[in-house]
C-alpha positions, 0 to 999 in steps of 0.5 A: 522680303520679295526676293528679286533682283535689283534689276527686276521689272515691274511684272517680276516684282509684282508677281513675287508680292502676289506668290508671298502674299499667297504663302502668307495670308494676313489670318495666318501672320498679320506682321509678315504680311505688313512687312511684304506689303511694306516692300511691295510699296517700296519698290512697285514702280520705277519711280519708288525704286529710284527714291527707295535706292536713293533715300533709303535710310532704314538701319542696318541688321546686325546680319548685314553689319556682320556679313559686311564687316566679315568680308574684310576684317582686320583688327584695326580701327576703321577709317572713315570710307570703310566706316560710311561703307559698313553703315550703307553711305556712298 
């Protein structure tokens, strides 16, 4: 939603939050704004990146299932590595 890096500091972070909330006001898209609001406080500061990269147990897209599965398809029934891997577990 903000598009930074995984490694971006606060400063980066939250100037991405300030120029995405600029392009999108909540008058003109009430949701898109509570989405970016919702990123912005998932990932703020070090301590909500940390629990963000450890907790997080949002679902995956079917874009993100798709581009995962992709990479490497072959027609076969998948093993339990690949399977945690496809479904974002370590």
């Amino acid at each position: 939603m903000l598009s930074v890096a995984a490694t971006a500091d606060d400063d980066t972070i939250r100037a991405a939050y300030l120029a995405a909330i600029r392009d999108c006001p909540p008058e003109r898209d009430r949701e898109r704004f509570e989405r970016v609001r919702a990123a912005y406080e998932a990932i703020s500061d070090v301590r909500r990146r940390l629990a963000h990269a450890l907790f997080d147990v949002s679902v995956p897209s079917l874009d993100d299932l798709l581009v995962a599965v992709s990479a490497d398809f072959q027609p076969r029934r998948p093993d339990e590595r690949r399977l945690r891997r496809l479904l974002g577990g370590k």
